[in-house]
C-alpha positions in Angstrom: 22.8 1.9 11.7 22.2 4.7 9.2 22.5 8.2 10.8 19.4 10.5 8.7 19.6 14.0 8.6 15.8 15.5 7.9 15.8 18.6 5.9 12.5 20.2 5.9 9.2 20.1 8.6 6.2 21.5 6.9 3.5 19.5 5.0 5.4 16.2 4.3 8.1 16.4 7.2 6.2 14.9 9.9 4.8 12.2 8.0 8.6 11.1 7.1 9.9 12.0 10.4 6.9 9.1 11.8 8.4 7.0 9.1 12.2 6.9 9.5 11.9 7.1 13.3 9.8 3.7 13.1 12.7 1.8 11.1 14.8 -0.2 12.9 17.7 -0.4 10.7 18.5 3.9 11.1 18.8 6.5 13.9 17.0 10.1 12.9 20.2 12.4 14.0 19.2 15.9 13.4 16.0 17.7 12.0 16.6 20.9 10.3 14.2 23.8 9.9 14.6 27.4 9.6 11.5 28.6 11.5 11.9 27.6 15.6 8.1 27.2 15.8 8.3 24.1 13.7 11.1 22.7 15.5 9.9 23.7 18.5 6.5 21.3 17.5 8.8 18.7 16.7 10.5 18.4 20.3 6.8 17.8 21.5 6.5 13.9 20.0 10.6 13.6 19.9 11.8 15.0 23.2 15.2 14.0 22.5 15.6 14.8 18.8 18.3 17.0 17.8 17.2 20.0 15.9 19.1 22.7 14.2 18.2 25.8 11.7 21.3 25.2 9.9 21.6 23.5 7.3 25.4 23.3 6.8 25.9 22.8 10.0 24.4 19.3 10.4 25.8 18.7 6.7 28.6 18.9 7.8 28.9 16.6 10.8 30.7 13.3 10.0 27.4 11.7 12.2 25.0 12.2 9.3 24.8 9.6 6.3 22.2 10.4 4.8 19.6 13.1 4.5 16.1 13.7 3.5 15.0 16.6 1.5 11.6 18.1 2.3 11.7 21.5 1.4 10.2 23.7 -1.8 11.7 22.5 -4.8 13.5 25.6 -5.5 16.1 25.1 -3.0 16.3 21.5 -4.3 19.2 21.2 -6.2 21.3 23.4 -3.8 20.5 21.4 -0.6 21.0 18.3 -2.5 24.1 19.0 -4.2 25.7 20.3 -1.1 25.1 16.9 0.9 26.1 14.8 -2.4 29.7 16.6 -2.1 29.5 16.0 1.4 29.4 12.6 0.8 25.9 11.8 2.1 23.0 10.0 0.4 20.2 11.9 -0.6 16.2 11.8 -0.9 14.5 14.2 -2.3 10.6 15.0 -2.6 9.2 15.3 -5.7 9.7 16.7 -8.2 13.3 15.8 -7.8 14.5 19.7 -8.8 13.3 23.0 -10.6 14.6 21.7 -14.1 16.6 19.1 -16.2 19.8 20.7 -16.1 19.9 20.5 -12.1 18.7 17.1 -12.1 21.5 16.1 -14.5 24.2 17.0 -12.6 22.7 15.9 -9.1 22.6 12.1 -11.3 26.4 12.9 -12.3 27.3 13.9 -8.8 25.9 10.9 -7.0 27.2 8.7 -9.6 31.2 9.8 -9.6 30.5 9.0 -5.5 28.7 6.0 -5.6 26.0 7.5 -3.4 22.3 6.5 -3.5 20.0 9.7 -5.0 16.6 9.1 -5.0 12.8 10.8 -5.0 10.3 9.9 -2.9 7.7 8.8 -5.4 5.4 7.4 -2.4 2.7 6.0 -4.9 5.2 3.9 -6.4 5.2 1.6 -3.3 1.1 1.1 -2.7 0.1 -2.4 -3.1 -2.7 -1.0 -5.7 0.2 -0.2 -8.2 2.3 -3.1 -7.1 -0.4 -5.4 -8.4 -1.5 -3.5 -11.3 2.4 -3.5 -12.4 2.0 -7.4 -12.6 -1.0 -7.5 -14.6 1.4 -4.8 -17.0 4.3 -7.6 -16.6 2.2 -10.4 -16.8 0.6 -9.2 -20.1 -3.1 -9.6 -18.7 -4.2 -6.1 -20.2 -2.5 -6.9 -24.2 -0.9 -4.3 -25.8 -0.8 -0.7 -23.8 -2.7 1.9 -25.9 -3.6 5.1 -23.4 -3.3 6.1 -19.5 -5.4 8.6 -18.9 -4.9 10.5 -15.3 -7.7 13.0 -13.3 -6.2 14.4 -10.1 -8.4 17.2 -9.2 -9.2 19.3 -5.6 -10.0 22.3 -4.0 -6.5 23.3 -3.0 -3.5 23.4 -1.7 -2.7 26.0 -4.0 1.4 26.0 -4.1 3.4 29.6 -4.4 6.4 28.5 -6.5 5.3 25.9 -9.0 1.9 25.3 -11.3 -0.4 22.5 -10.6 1.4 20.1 -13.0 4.7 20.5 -11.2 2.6 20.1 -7.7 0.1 17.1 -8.7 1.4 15.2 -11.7 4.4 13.8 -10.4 3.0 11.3 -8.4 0.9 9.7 -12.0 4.1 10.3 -14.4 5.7 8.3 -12.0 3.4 5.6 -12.0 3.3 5.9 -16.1 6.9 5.8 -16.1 6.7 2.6 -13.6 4.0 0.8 -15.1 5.1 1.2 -18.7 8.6 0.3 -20.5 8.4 3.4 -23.0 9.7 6.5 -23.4 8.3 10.0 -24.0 8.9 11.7 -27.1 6.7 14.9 -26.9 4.3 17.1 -24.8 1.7 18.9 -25.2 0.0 21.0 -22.7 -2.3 23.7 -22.2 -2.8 25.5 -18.8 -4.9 28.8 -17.2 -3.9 30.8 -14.5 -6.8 32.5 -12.1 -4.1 33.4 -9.9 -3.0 37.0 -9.5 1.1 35.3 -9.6 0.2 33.7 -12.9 0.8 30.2 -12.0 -1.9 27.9 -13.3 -4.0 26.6 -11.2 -5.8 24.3 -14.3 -3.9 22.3 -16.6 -4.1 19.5 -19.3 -1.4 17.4 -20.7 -0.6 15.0 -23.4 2.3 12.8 -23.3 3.0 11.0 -26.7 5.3 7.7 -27.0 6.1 5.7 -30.1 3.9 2.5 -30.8 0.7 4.9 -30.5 0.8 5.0 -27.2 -0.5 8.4 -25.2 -1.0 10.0 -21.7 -3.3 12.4 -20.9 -3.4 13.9 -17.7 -5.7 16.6 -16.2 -4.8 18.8 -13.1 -6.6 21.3 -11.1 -6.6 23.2 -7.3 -9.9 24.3 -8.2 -12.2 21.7 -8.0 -15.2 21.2 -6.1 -14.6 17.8 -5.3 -11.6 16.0 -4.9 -10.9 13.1 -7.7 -7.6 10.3 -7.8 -8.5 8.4 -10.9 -6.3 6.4 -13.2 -7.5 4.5 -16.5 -5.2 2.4 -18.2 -6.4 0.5 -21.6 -4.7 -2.6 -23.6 -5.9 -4.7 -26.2 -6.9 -6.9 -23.6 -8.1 -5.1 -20.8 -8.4 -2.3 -18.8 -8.2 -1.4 -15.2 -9.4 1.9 -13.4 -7.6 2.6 -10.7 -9.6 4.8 -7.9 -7.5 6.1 -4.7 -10.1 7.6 -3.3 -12.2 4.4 -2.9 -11.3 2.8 0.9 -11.3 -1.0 -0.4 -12.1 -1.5 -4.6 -9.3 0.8 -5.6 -8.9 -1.5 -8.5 -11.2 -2.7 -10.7 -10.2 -5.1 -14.1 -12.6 -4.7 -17.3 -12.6 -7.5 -19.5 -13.8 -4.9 -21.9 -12.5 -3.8 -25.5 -13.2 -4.1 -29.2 -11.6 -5.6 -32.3 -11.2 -3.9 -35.7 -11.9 -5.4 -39.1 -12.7 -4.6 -42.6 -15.7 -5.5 -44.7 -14.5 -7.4 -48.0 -15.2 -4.5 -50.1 -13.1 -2.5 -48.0 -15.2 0.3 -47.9 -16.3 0.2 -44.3 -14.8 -0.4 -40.9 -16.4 -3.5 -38.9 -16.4 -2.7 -35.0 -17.1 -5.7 -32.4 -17.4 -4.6 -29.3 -16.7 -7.1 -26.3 -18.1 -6.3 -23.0 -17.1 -9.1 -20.2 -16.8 -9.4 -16.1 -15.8 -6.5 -14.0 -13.3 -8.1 -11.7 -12.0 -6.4 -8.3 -8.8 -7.8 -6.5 -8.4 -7.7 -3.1 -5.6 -5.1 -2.3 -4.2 -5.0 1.2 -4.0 -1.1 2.6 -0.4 -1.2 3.5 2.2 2.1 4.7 3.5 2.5 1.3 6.0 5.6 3.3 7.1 2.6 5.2 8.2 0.8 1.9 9.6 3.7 0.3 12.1 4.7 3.4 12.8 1.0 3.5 13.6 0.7 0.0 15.8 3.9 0.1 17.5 2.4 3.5 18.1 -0.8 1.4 19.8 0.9 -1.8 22.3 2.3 0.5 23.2 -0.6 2.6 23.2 -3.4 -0.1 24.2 -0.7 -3.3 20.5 -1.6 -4.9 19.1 0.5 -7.2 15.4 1.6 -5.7 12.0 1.4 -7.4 12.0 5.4 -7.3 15.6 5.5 -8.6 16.8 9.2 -10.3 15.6 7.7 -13.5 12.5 7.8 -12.7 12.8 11.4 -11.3 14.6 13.1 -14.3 11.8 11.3 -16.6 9.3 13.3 -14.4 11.3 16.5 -14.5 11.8 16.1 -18.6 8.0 15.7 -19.0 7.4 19.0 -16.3 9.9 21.0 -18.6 8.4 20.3 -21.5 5.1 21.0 -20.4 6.1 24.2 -19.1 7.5 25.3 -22.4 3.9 24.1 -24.2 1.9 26.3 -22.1 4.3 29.3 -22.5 3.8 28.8 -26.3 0.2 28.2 -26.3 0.2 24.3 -26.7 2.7 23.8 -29.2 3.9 20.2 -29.3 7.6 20.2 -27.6 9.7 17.1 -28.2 11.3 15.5 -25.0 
């Protein structure tokens, strides 16, 4: 049985409270939160939960395991690397921390102590990506040319990060899942309409060898909210919609094919325009899978499907980005 320590009861923490308390194979031990109210709310649905607003406290009780980290990502690295020294495991939202450096040493911590350090890429474990990773594997879409990502909505409008660090992490986690490349430069341009200057409208560009690109738009201040994904191969191409209730996939057997006239002088186009096919995807409690899979890493030593790799890649893209907008959408190499 795997004592968890919950760090954090705002936005996500209930939803991962509901989550861990459900598995079988651990025992929530403590919730932490600084503000009473919020533990005080938590006591309603678990009467007998322990709660603390101290932080060290429960760290440092030889009960705890493991924790989960909930909090603003400032205090990230911090919370984290005071549990990793402490010998627990740790989870941490996304993004994994405020910038590379800190996620760096958090990797080199958890790896001199053979501890399990993972982000809770939640997206990573819906049965829509699942099966759209095996088309990817399989090779049914060809060769990979462009993902191109629209998360728009009116809203929540975050205090210490921009809309790229708040919304893109959950689709450069999926890029980074779905696709065996890596990033070699950003581009991104951003607005602020904020009085604290943090954008609140952003575009990026993610370019990879093989001519490959990502392109992902972000914004808290849109009329209507949009969770769309478009990925294109030479074979393929698959929109993925996670706003739609039951066709969140849909498979094109659409493209084109490239030739030259004999003269050379002109570029032949032939366009191919096939079925539209729709899988059936099972709605499943892709939370569930993800605190299963981070319960698994520690019990059997695995390495999960939202490993640290995956959360510095996120992290090295979120840098870079920041550093493009700074300096007006210059192209920074990763």
């Amino acid at each position: 049985m795997i004592n968890v320590a919950i760090i954090g009861y705002g936005y996500w923490g209930p939803n991962l409270m509901r989550n861990f308390n459900s598995n079988a194979n651990c025992h929530v031990s403590y919730l932490v939160d600084s503000r009473v109210e919020r533990l005080d709310f938590a006591k309603k649905s678990y009467p007998n939960l322990q709660v603390s607003q101290h932080f060290d406290e429960v760290i440092a009780s030889n009960e705890v395991h493991a924790v989960v980290i909930a909090t603003p990502v400032y205090t990230h690295f911090e919370l984290a690397k005071k549990a990793l020294e402490r010998g627990k495991h740790v989870l941490l939202e996304k993004p994994m921390t405020a910038n590379v450096a800190e996620a760096e040493e958090l990797i080199k911590i958890a790896k001199d102590q053979g501890l399990t350090l993972m982000v809770d890429h939640t997206f990573l474990y819906t049965n829509s990506i699942q099966k759209i990773k095996s088309l990817v594997q399989n090779g049914d879409l060809g060769h990979l040319q462009y993902f191109d990502s629209t998360r728009i909505n009116l809203g929540l409008i975050q205090q210490d990060v921009n809309v790229l660090w708040d919304l893109a992490p959950h689709d450069i986690s999926i890029l980074s899942y779905l696709v065996d490349k890596k990033p070699i430069s950003v581009q991104a341009v951003g607005v602020s309409h904020i009085h604290n200057g943090i954008e609140n409208i952003a575009y990026m560009n993610v370019n990879y060898e093989e001519k490959f690109i990502a392109h992902f738009h972000c914004s808290w201040s849109s009329p209507v909210k949009v969770r769309n994904i478009m990925i294109g191969g030479d074979k393929k191409m698959v929109v993925y919609n996670d706003n739609e209730p039951t066709e969140k996939i849909k498979i094109y057997d659409t493209g084109y094919t490239v030739q030259n006239d004999e003269d050379k002088r002109r570029v032949l186009i032939d366009y191919r325009i096939g079925d539209i096919y729709v899988p059936k995807i099972e709605n499943n409690e892709a939370l569930g899978a993800m605190v299963k899979d981070y319960l698994d890493s520690i019990d059997h030593k695995t390495t999960p499907i939202s490993s640290f790799e995956s959360g510095l890649t996120c992290i090295k893209i979120l840098e870079a980005s920041q550093k493009s907008i700074k300096n007006k959408g210059i192209e920074i190499e990763i």
